[in-house]
Each structure stands twice: as C-alpha cells, then as structure tokens.
N, C-alpha and C positions, 0 to 999 in steps of 0.2 A: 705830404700835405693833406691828403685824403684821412689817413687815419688822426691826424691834429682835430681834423673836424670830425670825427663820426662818422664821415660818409663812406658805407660798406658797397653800393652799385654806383657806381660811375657814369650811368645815364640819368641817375638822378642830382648829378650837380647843379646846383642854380651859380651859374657862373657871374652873372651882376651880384647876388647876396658874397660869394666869395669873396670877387674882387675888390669888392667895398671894404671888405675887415680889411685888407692888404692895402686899402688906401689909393685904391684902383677905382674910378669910377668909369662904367660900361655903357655907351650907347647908342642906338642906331641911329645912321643919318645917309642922306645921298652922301656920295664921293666920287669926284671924279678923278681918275688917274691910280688908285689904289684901294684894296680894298680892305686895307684896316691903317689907321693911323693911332699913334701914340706920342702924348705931350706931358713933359713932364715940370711940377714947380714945385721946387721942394722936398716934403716927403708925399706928396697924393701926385697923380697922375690921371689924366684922363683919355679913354681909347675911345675911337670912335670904330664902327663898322659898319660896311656899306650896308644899307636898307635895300640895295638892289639882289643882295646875295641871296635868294630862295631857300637853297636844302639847307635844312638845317644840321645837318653835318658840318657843313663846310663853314654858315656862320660861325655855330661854336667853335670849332678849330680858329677860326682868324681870332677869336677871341677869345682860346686859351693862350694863342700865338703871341697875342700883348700883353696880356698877363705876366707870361715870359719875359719878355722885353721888363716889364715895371721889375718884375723881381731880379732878374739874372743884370743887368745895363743900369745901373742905377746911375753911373757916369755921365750917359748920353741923356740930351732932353726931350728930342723929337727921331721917330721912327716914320717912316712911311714906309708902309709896304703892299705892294705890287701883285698882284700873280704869281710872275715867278718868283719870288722870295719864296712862296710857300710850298715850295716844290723843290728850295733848295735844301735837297739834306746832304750835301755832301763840300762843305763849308765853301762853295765859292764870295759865299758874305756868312764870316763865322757865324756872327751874330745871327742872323735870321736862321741858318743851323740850328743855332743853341736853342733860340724860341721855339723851332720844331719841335725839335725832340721833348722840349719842358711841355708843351701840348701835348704830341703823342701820351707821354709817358703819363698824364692827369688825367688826360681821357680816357686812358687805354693800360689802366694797370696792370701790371706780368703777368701773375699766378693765375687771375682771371679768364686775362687776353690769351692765353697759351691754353687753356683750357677750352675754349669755345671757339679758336680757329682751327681746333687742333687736325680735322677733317676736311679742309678749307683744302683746296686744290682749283683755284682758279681765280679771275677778279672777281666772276658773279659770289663765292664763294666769300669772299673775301670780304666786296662788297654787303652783303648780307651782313657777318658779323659787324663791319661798320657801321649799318646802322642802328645795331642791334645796342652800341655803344654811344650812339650819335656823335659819333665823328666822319671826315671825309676819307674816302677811298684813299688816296692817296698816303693818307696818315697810315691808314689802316695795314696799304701794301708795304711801307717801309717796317710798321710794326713787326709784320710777319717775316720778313724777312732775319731785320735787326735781330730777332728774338731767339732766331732756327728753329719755328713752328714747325717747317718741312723742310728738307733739302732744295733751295729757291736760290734765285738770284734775282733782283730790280735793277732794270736799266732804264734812264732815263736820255729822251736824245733830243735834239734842236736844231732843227737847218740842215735835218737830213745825217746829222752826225752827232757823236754821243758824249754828253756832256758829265753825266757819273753814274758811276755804276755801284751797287752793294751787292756780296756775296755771303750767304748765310756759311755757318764754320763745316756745316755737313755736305752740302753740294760738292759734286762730282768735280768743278774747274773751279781754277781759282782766277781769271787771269781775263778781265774785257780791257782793250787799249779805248782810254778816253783819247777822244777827237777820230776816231775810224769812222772814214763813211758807212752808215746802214747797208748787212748785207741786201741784194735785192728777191732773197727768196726766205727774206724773215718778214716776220710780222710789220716789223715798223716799217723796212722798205717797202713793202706795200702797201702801207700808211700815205708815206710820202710820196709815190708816185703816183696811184692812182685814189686815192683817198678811200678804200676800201678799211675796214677793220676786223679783226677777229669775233668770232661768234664765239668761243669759248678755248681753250688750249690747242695749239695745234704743232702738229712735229714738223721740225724746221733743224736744220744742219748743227750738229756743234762749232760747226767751223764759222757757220756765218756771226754768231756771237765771241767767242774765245778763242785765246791763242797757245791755252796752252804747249808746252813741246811733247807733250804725249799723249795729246788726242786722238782719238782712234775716228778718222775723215769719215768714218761709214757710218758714224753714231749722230744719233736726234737726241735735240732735248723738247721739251713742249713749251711754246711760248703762247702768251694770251698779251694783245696788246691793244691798249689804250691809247685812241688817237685824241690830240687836244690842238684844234684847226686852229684855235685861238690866239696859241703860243707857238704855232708851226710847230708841234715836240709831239712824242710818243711816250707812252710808261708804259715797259713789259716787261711780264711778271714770269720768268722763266722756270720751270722745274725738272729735273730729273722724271727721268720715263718710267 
C-alpha cells in the first residue's frame, strides 16, 4: 500500500488523507468502553478514536488497526475494539489479529523496521525505534520479534498466567505452555505479586519461561518486562544472553 502511494518513510503517513482514498473516514472523539470503533455502510466506512488516547503511537496504531478492519472484514459492519483486542496478536479474535498485524506491517515496513532495530536489545530499545516510527511499543515488540531482528521471544500474560506467546525462528527454545502460572523469579511474577517492574533486561531462569526437554536448568535468558496494571497483564520481551 505504502509504495501504491509514494510513501517512502512511514512516520510520514497522514493516516486521515489515506483512509479517505479507501473510503475510510478518520476521527477523533470521546469513547467510552473502547478505544477505537468502526462502522461500516456500504462501500465507506467510518472509525472513530478515542480523543482520550495521548501518545501518538498508540493513536496511530488504533487507527491503522481500523483501517484493517475497513479493508481486511469488509463482511462485518461494526468493530468495537477494546484494549485488549490490541494486544491480541495471537488470534484469540482472528479478526482483531488480522488488523494488528495490517497496522504493524503499514506502520512498520520490513526492509526499513529490520534495519533500525537492528541493535535494539531491550523495550527501551525497542521503544525508541517505535517512536521513531510512530507506532506503539507493543506493535513495535511483536514487529521485532515476528520479524527475527534478534534471537527474542514475547510473552504475553493475564491474571497472573500466560495467555500467548511468540518465538522468533533463531531463539534458543521453542516451546512456552500457554495458560502456565508466571514463574515467581521472572519478571512478570514480580509484576504480579508485588507490582514491581524491570528497569531494563535482566537474567531470569530458562526454566521459569520454557519447557523445552533439553534445557539445560542452569542457563538464564534476559527478560525485560512490561507491566500494564490496567489489564492486570505483562509483556516480556525475552532474549538470548
């Protein structure tokens, strides 16, 4: 789509002038209960996005997220989506998956994105490049991951237990059990119990993350983890030492 219009930097999209040729109209408003909504008549559609949402990362993101939605769902007429929708990249609602990743991938094109995280080693790291892209963190860590910028893994958990996980193709393990309670000497169970968070990468058991059958019990991996008190959930961003 990027290259259809000309557009060669990716922090220079004007996402309203986009959406408009696609028949998409863009705009801010309160909302309460979600923070992007989408309705559709016809062939145009209209998104709304919460005016409460500040970084501008994370606006854009909700609103290349329905963008998504207009283009990928053209079946369905109305979207409402939530917080965690955009946190699901691991299709527990295909849909809202789908529209992830069609934002990541708009915001955050390959050849570019792999190039300028390519020394990234952390979420501040990470972060950085996100906004260097104006997208949000979150988009940003699946990018790196999805992509195999480094040997990584993202886990995502809720309620104290782990709702999906990603493993880039060059990482050391292959293997997190979704729904395992948080180990308590990893980032996130220190997340959840005492609401503490990481200051930057820190070495934490391979055991307490992965199962694989040939882990070797005395090895660390480095995790950096994201508490989000909002959603009672975690995101860490795990690497190779």
């Amino acid at each position: 789509m990027l290259k259809a219009y000309g557009i060669t930097r990716a922090a220079d999209i004007d996402l309203r002038d986009l959406a408009f040729d696609r028949k998409l109209v863009l705009r801010a408003a309160p909302i309460r209960g979600s923070e992007g909504r989408l309705i559709r008549r016809n062939e145009w559609s209209i998104a709304t996005v919460d005016s409460a949402i500040r970084h501008d990362g994370k606006r854009r993101f909700v609103a290349a997220h329905e963008l998504g939605h207009h283009e990928l769902h053209r079946d369905a007429p109305v979207f409402v989506c939530d917080g965690r929708d955009f946190l699901d990249w691991h299709r527990r609602r295909p849909q809202e998956t789908e529209a992830n990743r069609f934002a990541a991938e708009l915001l955050m094109p390959k050849a570019a994105f792999c190039a300028d995280a390519h020394g990234a080693r952390s979420l501040a790291s990470v972060g950085e490049v996100a906004d260097a892209y104006r997208a949000s963190l979150t988009a940003a860590a699946f990018r790196f991951v999805h992509l195999d910028v480094a040997p990584s893994a993202l886990v995502f958990c809720v309620g104290g237990r782990v709702e999906w996980s990603l493993i880039s193709p060059s990482f050391s393990c292959r293997y997190v059990e979704r729904g395992r309670a948080v180990h308590p000497y990893s980032g996130a169970g220190e997340a959840f119990s005492s609401g503490a968070t990481s200051r930057g990468p820190e070495p934490t058991p391979v055991t307490a993350w992965f199962s694989d059958d040939d882990l070797d019990p005395s090895a660390d991996v480095y995790e950096d983890c994201l508490a989000m008190p909002s959603l009672d959930a975690t995101l860490s961003l795990i690497l190779d030492p």
